[in-house]
C-alpha positions in Angstrom: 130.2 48.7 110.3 127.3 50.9 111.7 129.8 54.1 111.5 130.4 53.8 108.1 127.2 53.2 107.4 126.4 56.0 109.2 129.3 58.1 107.2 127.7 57.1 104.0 124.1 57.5 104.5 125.3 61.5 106.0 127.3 61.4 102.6 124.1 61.1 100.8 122.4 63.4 102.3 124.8 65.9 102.3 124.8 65.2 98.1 121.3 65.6 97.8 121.1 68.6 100.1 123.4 70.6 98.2 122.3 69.5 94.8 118.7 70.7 95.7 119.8 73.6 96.9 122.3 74.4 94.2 119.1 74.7 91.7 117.2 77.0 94.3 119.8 79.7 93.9 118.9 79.7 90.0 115.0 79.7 90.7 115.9 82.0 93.4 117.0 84.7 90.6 114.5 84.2 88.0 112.1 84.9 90.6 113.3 88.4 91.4 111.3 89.7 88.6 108.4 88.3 89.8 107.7 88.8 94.0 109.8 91.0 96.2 112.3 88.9 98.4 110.7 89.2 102.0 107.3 87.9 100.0 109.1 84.9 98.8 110.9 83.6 101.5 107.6 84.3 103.9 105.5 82.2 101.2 107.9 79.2 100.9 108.7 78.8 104.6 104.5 79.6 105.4 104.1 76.7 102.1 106.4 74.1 103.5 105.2 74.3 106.9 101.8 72.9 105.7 103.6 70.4 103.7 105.5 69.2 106.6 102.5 69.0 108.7 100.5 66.7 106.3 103.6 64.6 106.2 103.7 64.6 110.4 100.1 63.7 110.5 100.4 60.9 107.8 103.5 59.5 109.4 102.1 59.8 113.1 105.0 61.5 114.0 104.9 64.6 117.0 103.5 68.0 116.1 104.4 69.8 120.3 107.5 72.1 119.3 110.6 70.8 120.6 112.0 71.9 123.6 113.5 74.5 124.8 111.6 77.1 122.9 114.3 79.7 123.5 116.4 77.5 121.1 114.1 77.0 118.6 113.5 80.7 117.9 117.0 81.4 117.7 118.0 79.0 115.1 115.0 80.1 113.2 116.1 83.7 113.3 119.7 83.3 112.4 120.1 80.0 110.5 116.5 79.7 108.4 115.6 83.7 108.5 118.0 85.6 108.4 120.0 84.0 106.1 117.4 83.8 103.2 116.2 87.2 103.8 120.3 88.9 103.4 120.9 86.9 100.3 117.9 87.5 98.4 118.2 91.6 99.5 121.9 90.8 98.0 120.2 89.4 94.6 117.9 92.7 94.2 120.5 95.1 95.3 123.0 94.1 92.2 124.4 91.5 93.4 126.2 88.9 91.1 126.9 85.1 91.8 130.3 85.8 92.6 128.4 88.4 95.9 126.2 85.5 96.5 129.0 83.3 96.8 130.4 85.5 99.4 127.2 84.2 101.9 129.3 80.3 101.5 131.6 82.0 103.9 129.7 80.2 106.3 131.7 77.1 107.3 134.4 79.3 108.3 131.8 81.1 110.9 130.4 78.0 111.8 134.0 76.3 112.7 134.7 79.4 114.6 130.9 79.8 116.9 131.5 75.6 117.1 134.8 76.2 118.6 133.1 78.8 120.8 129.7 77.6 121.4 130.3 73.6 121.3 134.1 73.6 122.2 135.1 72.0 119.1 138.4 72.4 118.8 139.5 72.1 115.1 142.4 70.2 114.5 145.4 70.3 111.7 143.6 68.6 109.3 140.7 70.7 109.8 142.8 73.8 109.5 144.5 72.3 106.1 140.9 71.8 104.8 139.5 75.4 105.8 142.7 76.1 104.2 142.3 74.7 100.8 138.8 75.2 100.7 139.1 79.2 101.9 142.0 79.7 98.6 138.9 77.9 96.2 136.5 79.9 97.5 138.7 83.3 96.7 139.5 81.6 93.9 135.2 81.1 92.6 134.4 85.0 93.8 137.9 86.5 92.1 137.4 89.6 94.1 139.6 91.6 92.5 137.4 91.6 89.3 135.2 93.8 91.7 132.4 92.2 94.0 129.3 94.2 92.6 128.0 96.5 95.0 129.1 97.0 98.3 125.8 96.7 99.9 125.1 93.6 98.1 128.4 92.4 99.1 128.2 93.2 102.8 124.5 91.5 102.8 125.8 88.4 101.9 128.7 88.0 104.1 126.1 88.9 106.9 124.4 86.3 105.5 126.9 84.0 106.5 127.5 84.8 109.5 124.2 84.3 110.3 123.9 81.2 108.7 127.1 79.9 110.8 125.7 80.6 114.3 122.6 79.5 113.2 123.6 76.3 112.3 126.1 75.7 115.9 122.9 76.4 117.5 120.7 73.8 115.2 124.0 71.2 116.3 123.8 71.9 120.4 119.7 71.5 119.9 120.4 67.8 118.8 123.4 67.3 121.3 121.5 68.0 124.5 118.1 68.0 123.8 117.3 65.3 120.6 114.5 66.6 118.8 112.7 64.8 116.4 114.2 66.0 113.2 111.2 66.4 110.8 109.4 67.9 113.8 111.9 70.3 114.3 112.0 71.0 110.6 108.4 72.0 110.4 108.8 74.2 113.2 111.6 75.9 111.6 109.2 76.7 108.4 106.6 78.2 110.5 109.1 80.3 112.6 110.8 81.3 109.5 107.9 82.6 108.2 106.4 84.7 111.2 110.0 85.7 111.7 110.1 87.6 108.0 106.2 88.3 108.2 107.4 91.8 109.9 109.8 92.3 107.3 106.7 92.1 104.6 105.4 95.1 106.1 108.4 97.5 107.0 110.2 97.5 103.5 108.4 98.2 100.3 108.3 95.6 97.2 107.4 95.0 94.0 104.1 93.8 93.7 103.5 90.2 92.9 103.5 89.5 89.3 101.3 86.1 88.5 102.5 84.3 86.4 103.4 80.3 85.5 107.0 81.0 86.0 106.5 82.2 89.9 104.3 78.7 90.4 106.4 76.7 89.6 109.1 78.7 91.4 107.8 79.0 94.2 106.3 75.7 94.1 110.0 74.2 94.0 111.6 77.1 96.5 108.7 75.2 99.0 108.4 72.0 98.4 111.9 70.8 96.9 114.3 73.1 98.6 112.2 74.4 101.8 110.4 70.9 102.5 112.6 68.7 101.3 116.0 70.5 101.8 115.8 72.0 105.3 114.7 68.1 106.5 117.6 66.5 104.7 119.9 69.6 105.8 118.6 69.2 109.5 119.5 65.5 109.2 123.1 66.1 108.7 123.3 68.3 111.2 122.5 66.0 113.8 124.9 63.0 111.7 128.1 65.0 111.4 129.6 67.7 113.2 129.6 71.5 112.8 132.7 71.6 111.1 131.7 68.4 108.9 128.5 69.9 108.1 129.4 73.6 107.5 132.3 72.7 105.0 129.7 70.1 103.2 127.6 73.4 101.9 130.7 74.8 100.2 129.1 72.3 97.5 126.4 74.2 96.5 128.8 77.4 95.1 130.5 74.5 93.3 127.7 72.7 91.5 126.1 76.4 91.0 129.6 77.0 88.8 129.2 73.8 87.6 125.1 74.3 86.5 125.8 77.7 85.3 128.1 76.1 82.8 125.8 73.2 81.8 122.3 75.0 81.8 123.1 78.8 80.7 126.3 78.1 79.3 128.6 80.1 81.2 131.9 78.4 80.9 134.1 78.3 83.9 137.4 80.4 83.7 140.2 77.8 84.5 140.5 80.0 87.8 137.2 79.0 88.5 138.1 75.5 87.7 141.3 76.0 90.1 138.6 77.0 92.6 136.5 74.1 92.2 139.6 71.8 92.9 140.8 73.2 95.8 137.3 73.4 97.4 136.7 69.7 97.2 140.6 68.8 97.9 139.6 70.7 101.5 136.0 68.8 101.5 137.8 65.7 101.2 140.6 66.5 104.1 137.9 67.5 106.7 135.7 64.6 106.2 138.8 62.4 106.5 140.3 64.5 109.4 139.1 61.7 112.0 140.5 59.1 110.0 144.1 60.8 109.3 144.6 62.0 113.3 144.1 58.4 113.8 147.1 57.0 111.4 149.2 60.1 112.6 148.6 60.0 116.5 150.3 56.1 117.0 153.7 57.7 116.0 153.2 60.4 117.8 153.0 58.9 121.2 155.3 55.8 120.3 157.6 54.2 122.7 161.1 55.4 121.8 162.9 51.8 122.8 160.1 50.3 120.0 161.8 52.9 117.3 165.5 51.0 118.7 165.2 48.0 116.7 
């Protein structure tokens, strides 16, 4: 009983997480026009660190950094840095959704730096699922309708690669060292942010335009999908493992298709559609996968005098 509670309440974050994020990448865009990218991801990590810290203090909960510190900085600079930083240089450098998409590469990285890092093996069923869910994915970006620009393209792959390593590292953090989550979180958003401060300075960008529309942007990009999201995404982490977790974002390219089509009016193609299927047929197949090696493995080690009769 306390598993599958345990399977549903990570369900339920994982549904939330991706549907908060899914409406980031849309604020995300309409944003471009308004602060350069480095500005924006500095201001909503630098914003939701103080929101996190009111919450700590409120709640009584610890404000020490977890430990090791090491650690901590690296899944800052690869996993809740780097990550932001690529894609939204992939936004301003042409890139379309179908080049963003390319960044949701990442459970594929992460399955490979798990089996690497953590030494989690994948097994059939996780294969089948990376499977199906790699031949939706192609299906979503349609590369050979062209990828936008190259530079745009390659930022957002390195985008997930960044993400997937970060995210192995975020999962051995909670395997052998057990931070307080929403610690942990808040930590992250302060790193985050001195980790891009540099970038502020190095690259030139378009000066801030103020206006309502980058409030309330912003104000969701920190709150909602900073805040909020990076708790609930940390949470997750330390539920499920790697492989569970890193297939589980492959939802937010789908309900982006999905809010493109509702919101803006962007109907899918029926490729698309195709896309969307196969995606959640290999979502479904590696959240089972514990469940289907254990109905498979009895007849594979059966006695063969019990198959006699």
């Amino acid at each position: 009983m306390g598993s599958n509670q345990t399977d549903r309440g990570a369900l339920a974050l994982m549904v939330l997480t991706v549907t908060l994020w899914g409406l980031s990448w849309i604020a995300m865009k309409s944003l471009v026009d308004y602060i350069g990218p480095f500005d924006l991801v500095m201001s909503r990590y630098a914003i939701a660190f103080l929101v996190l810290v009111v919450v700590l203090l409120l709640t009584r909960q610890p404000l020490a950094c977890p430990r090791p510190y090491g650690l901590n900085v690296w899944i800052a600079i690869f996993q809740t840095s780097s990550f932001q930083c690529l894609c939204q240089l992939a936004l301003v450098t042409g890139g379309t959704g179908r080049v963003v998409t390319l960044a949701y590469t990442m459970p594929f990285w992460a399955a490979l730096f798990a089996w690497l890092i953590l030494g989690d093996r994948p097994t059939r069923w996780h294969t089948l699922g990376f499977l199906l869910a790699g031949v939706g994915l192609v299906g979503i970006v349609a590369p050979w309708q062209g990828l936008g620009s190259l530079t745009g393209s390659l930022l957002a792959l390195a985008g997930g690669v960044s993400w997937g390593l970060g995210m192995v590292l975020a999962k051995k953090m909670f395997q052998r060292h057990r931070p307080n989550v929403l610690t942990l979180t808040c930590w992250q958003m302060l790193l985050g942010a001195a980790a891009t401060f540099p970038l502020t300075l190095l690259f030139p960008q378009r000066p801030v335009v103020w206006a309502p529309e980058l409030f309330w942007g912003v104000a969701y990009m920190a709150v909602v999908a900073s805040a909020l999201g990076w708790w609930l995404w940390m949470s997750v982490v330390r539920r499920v493992s790697a492989m569970v977790a890193g297939m589980s974002s492959l939802g937010v390219p789908v309900l982006t298709v999905v809010l493109a089509w509702l919101l803006l009016g962007e109907r899918p193609t029926w490729l698309e559609l195709a896309g969307i299927g196969f995606i959640m047929g290999g979502l479904l197949v590696v959240n089972l996968a514990p469940a289907l090696g254990r109905r498979v493995r009895p007849y594979a080690g059966s006695d063969p005098k019990s198959r006699r009769g």
